[in-house]
KEPAKOL-984210 format. One record per atom (N, C-alpha, C): z, x, y. Coordinates in steps of 0.1 Angstrom, whole numbers, padded with zeros to 4 digits, always signed. Layout:
BEGIN
ZXY;...
END
This chain:
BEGIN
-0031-0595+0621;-0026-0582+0627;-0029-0571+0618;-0035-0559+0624;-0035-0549+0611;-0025-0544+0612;-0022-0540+0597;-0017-0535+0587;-0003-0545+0582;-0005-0559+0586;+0002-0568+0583;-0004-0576+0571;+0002-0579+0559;-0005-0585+0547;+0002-0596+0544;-0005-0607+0546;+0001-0617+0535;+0003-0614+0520;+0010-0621+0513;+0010-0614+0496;+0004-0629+0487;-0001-0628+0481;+0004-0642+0474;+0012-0641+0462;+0015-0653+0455;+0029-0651+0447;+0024-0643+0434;+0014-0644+0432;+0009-0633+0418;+0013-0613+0426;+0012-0612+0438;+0011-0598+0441;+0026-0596+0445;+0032-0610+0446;+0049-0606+0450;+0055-0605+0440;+0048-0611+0426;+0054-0604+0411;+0053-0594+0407;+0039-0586+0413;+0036-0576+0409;+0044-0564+0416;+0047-0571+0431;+0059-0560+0438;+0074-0558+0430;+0079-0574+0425;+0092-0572+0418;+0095-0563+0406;+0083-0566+0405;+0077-0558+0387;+0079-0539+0388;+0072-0537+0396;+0071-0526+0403;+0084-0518+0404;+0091-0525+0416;+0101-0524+0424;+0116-0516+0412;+0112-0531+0401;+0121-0529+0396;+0122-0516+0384;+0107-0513+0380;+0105-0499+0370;+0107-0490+0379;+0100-0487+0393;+0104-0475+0396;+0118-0471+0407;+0128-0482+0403;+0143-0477+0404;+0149-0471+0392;+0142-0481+0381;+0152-0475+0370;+0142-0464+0361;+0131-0460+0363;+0123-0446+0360;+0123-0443+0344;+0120-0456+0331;+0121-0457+0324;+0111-0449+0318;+0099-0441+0325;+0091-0432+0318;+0095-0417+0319;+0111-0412+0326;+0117-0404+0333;+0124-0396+0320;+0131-0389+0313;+0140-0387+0309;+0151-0381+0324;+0169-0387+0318;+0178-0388+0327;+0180-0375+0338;+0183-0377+0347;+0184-0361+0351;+0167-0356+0357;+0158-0365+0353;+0143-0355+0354;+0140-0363+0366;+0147-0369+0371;+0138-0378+0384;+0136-0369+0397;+0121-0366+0399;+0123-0360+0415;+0124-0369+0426;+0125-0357+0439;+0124-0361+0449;+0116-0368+0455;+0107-0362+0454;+0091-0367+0458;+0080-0369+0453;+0074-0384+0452;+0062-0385+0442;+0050-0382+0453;+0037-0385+0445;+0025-0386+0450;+0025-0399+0446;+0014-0408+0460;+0010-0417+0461;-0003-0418+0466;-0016-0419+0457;-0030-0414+0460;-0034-0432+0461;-0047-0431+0470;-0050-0441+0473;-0066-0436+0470;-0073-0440+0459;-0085-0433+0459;-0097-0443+0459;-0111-0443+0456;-0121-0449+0466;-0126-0459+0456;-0120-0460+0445;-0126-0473+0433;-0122-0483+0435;-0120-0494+0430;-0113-0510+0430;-0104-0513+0438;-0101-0511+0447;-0085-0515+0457;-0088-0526+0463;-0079-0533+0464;-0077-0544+0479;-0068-0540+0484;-0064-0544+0500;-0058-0539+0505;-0040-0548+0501;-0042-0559+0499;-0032-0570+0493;-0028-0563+0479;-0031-0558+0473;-0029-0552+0459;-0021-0535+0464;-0029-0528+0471;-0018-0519+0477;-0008-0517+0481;-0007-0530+0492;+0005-0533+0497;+0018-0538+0495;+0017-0548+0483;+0026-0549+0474;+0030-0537+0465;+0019-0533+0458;+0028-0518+0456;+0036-0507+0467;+0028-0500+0476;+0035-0493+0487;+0047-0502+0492;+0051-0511+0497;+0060-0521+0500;+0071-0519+0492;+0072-0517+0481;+0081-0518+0471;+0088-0504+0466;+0081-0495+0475;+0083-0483+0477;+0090-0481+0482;+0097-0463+0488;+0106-0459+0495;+0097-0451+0507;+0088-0452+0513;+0080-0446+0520;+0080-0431+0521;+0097-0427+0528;+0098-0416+0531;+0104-0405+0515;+0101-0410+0502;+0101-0403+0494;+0084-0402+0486;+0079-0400+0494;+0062-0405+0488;+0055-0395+0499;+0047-0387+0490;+0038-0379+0499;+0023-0389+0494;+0018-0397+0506;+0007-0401+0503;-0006-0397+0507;-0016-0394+0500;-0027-0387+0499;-0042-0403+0501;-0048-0396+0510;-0061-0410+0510;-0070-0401+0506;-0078-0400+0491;-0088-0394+0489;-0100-0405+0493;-0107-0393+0500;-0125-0403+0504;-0122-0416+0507;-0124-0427+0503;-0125-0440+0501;-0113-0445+0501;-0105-0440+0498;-0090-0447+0499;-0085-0449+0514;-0089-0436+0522;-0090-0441+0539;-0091-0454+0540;-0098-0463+0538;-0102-0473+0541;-0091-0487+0539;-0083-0484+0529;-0069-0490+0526;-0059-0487+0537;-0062-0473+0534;-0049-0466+0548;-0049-0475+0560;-0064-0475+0566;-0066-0478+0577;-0062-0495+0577;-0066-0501+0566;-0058-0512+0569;-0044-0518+0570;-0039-0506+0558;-0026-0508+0561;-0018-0507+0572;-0025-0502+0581;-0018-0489+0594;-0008-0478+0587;-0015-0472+0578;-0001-0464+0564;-0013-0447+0572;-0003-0440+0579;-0009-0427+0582;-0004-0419+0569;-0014-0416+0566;-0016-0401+0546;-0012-0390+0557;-0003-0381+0543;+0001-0370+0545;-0011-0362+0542;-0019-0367+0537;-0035-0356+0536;-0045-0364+0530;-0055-0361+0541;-0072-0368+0536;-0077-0358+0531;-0083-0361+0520;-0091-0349+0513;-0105-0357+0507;-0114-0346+0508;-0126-0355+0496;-0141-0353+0502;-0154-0355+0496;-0162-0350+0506;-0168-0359+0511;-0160-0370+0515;-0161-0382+0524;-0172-0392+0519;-0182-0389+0515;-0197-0393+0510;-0193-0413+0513;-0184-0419+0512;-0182-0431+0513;-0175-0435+0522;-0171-0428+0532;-0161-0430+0545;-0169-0436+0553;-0174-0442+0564;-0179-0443+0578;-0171-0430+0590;-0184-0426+0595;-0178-0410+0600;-0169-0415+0614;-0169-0431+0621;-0163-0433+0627;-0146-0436+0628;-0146-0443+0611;-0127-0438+0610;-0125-0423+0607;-0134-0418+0597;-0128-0402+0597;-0122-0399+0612;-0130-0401+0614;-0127-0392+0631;-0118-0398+0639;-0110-0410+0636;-0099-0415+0642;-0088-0407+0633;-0086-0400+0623;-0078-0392+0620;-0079-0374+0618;-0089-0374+0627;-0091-0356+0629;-0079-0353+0633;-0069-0356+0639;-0060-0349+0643;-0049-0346+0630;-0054-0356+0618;-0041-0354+0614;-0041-0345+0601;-0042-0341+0588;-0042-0330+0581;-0055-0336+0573;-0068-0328+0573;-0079-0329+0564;-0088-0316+0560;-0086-0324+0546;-0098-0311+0540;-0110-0319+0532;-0120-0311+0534;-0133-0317+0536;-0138-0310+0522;-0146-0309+0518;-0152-0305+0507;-0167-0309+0503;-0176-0295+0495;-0189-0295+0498;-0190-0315+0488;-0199-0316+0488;-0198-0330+0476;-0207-0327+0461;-0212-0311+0463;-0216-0308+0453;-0207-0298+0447;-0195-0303+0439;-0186-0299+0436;-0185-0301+0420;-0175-0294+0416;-0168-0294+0400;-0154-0300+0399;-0152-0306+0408;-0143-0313+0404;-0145-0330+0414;-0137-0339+0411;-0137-0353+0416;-0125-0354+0428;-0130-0358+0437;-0117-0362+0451;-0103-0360+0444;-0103-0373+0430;-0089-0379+0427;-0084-0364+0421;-0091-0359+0415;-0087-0345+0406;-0084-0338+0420;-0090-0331+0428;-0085-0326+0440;-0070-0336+0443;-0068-0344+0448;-0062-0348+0450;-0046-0347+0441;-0044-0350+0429;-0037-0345+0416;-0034-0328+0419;-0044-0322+0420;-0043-0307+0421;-0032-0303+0437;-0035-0313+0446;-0027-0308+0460;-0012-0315+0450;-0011-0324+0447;+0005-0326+0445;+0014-0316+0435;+0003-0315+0427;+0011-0301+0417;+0014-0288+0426;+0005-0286+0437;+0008-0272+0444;+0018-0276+0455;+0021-0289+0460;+0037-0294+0463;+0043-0292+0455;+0047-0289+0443;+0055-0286+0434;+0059-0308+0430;+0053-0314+0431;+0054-0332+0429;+0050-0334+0411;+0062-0341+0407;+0055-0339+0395;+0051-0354+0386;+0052-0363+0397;+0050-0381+0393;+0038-0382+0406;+0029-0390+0403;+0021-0393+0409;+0016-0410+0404;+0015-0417+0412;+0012-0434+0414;-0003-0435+0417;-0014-0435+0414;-0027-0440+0415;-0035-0451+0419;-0036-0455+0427;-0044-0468+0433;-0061-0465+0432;-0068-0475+0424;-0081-0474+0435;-0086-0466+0421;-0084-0460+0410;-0087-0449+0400;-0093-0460+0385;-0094-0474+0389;-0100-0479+0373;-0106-0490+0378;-0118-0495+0375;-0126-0509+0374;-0137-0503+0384;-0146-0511+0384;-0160-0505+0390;-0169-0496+0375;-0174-0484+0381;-0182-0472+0370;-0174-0471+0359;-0181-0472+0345;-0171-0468+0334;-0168-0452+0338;-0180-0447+0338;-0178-0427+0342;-0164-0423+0345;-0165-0428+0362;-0153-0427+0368;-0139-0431+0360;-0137-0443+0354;-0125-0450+0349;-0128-0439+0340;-0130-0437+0332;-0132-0427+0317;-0125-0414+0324;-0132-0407+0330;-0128-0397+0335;-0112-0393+0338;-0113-0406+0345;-0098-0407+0355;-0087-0409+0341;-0089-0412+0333;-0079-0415+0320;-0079-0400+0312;-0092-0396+0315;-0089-0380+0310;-0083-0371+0318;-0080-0378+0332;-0073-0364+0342;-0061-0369+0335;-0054-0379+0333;-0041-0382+0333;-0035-0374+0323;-0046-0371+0312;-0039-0363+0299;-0041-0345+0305;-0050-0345+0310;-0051-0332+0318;-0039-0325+0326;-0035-0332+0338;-0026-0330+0343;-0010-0330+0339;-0005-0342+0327;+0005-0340+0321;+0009-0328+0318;-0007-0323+0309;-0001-0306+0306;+0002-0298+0316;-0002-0300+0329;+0000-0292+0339;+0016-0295+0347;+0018-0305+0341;+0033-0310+0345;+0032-0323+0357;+0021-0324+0358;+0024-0335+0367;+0016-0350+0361;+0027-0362+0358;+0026-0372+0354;+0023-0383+0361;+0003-0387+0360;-0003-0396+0367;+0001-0412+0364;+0001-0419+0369;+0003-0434+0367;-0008-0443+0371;-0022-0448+0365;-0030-0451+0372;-0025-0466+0367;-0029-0471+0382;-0028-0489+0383;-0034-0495+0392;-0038-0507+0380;-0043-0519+0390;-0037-0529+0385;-0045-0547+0390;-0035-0556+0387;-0033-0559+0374;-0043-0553+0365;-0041-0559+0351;-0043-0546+0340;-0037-0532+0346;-0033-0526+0340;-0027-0512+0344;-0015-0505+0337;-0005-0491+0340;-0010-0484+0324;-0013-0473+0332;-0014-0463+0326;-0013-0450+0327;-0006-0444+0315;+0002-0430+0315;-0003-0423+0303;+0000-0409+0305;+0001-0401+0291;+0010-0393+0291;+0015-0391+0279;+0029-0382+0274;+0024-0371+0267;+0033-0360+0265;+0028-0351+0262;+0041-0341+0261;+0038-0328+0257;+0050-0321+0256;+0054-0309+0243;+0066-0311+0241;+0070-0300+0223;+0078-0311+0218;+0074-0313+0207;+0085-0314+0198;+0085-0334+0199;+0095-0337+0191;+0094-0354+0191;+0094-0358+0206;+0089-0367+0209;+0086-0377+0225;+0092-0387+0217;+0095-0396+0228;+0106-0405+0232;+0101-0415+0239;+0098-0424+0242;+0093-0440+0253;+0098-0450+0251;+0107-0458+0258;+0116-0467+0259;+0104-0477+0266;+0103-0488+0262;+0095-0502+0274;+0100-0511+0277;+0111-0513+0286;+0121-0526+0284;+0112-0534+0293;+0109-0550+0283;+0103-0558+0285;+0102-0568+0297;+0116-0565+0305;+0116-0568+0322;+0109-0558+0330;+0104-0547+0321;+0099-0540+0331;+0083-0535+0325;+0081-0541+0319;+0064-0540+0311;+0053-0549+0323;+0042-0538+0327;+0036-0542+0335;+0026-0554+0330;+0022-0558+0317;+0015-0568+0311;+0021-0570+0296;+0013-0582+0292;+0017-0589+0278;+0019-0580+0263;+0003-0575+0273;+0002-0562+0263;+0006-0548+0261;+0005-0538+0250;+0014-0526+0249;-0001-0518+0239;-0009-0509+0245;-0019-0501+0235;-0016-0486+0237;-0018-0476+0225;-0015-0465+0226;-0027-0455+0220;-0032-0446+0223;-0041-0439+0221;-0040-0422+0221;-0044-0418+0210;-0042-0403+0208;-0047-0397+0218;-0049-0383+0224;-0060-0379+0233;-0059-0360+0230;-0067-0356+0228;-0064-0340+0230;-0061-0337+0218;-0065-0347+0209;-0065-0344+0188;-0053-0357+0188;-0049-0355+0173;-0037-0359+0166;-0027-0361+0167;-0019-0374+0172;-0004-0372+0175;+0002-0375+0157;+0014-0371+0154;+0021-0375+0142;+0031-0381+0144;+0035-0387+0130;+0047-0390+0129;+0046-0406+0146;+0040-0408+0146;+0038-0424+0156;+0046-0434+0149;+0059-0436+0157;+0067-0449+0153;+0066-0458+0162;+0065-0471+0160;+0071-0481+0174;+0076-0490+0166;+0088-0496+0174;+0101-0509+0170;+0098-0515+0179;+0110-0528+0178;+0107-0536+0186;+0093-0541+0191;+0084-0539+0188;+0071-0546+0187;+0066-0557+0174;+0055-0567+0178;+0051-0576+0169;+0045-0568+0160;+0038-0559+0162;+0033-0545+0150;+0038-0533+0147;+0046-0534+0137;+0055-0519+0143;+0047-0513+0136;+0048-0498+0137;+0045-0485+0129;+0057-0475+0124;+0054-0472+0114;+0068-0462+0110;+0060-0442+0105;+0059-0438+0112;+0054-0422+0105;+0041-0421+0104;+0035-0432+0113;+0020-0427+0110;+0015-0417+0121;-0003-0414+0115;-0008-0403+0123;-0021-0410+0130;-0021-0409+0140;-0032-0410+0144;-0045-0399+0156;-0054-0405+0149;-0065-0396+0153;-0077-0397+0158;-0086-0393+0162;-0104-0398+0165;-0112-0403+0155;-0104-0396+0140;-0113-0400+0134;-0105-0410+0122;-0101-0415+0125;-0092-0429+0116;-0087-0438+0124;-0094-0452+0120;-0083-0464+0124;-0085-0468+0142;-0098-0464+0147;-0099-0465+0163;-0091-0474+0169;-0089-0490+0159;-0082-0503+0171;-0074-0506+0167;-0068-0496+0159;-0052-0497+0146;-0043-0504+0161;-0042-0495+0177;-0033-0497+0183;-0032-0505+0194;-0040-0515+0191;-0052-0517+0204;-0040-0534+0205;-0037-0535+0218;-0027-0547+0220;-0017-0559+0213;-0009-0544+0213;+0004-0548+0208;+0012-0556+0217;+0024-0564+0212;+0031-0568+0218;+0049-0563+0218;+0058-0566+0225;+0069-0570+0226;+0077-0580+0219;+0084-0578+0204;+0088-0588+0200;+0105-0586+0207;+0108-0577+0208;+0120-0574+0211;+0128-0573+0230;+0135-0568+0234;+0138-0564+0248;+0133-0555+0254;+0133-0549+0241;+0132-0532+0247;+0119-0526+0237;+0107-0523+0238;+0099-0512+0225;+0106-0498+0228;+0103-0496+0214;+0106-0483+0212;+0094-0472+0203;+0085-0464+0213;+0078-0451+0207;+0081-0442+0203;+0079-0434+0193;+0082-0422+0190;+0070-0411+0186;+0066-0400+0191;+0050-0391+0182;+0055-0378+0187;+0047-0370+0180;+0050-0356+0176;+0040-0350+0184;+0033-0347+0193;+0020-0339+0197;+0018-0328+0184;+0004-0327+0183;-0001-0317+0176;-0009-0307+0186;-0006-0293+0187;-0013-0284+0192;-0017-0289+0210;-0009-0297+0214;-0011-0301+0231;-0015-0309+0230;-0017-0321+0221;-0022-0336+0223;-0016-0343+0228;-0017-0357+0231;-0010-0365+0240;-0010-0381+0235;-0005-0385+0241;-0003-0402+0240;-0006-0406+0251;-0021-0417+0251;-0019-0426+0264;-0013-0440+0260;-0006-0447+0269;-0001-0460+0271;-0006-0464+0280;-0010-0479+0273;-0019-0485+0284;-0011-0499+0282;-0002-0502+0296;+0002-0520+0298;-0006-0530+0302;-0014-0535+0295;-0023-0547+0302;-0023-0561+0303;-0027-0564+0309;-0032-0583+0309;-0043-0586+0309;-0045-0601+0306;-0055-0604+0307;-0057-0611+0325;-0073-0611+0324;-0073-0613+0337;-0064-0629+0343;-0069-0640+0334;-0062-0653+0335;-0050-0650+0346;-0039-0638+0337;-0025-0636+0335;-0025-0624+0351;-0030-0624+0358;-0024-0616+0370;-0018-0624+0379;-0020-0639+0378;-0015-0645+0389;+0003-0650+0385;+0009-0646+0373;+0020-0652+0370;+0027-0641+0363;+0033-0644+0354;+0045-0638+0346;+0038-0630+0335;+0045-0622+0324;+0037-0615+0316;+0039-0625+0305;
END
């Protein structure tokens, strides 16, 4: 039946997993949680079983969801109607577009300066939304994946905080004044692994506890130590990050698995 999904038990972990980080909003400081996120469904790697365990685990009616280009195509299976199709379709079939003419679409030339997903990021910040959930934004073209890891640090500065995911990896960037702060409690770590990467120059002062590698006050940069951070683990319940931005730089966090490891526990 459409928009009915069986799950199997690796994507019903990935729901609990889910479920359970974004009640308790551990990438949040207290008091900062809004109303309403973005939930973009965009035209790279998605299945529709991988979707739907995430949206599922959702609150629906707190989610403005956006189908950039190619992401329609999830929508449509989900039977999940978007608060806005945007993109310059180039990958659509013109016969679904046009089962949702009625409903809010913006079209765009395809010889453009910016990318669907970046349009798309750009409508939720002009909702005033300042968390956004990513589907569909890594695996396939490196270009694209690359890219899409640089809107995330892009957009942070603009105040809205991307989350791109699939099954075998979450990823965010931080950013801000003054010391940052990142709690990982290990019931709620999307993979085995924990990697951290400068972006936009130099973060300082980089601590993490509770990990099998800690760091105490180091700096990191482009030009020292490239896989200093490169899959760490959880020795503890909880990790603990600490870095300093230099001049608007950022921290990405990347939770990953291996592929083996999507079908079970972390």
């Amino acid at each position: 039946m459409r928009g009915q999904i069986m799950l199997s038990p690796g994507l019903q972990y990935f729901r609990g997993i889910w479920r359970q980080m974004w009640q308790n909003c551990w990438h949040l400081a207290k008091g900062d949680r809004p109303m309403i996120r973005g939930f973009i469904l965009a035209g790279g790697d998605l299945t529709p079983e991988f979707a739907s365990s995430v949206l599922h685990s959702l609150e629906r009616s707190r989610l403005f969801v956006i189908a950039a280009d190619g992401g329609l195509e999830i929508c449509a299976a989900l039977a999940v109607e978007p608060d806005l199709i945007l993109g310059d379709f180039d990958t659509v079939e013109p016969p679904l577009l046009k089962q949702y003419e009625g409903g809010r679409v913006e079209r765009y030339n395809p010889e453009k300066d910016a990318s669907d997903l970046e349009l798309a990021a750009e409508a939720l910040r002009k909702r005033g939304i300042r968390e956004g959930i990513v589907l569909g934004a890594l695996g396939g073209r490196a270009d694209h994946g690359f890219s899409n890891i640089r809107l995330c640090y892009y957009e942070a500065k603009q105040g809205l905080r991307l989350i791109l995911l699939d099954e075998q990896n979450r990823i965010c960037c931080y950013t801000g004044e003054g010391m940052q702060r990142i709690v990982v409690p290990r019931s709620e770590q999307w993979g085995h692994y924990l990697s951290i990467f400068p972006i936009g120059g130099a973060v300082e002062s980089v601590t993490m506890e509770g990990f099998r590698y800690p760091l105490a006050a180091q700096r990191l940069s482009d030009q020292g130590s490239p896989t200093l951070t490169v899959s760490n683990e959880l020795s503890e319940a909880e990790g603990r990050i600490c870095f300093c931005p230099v001049d608007g730089s950022g921290l990405l966090v990347m939770e990953t698995r291996d592929r083996r490891q999507r079908s079970g526990a972390t």
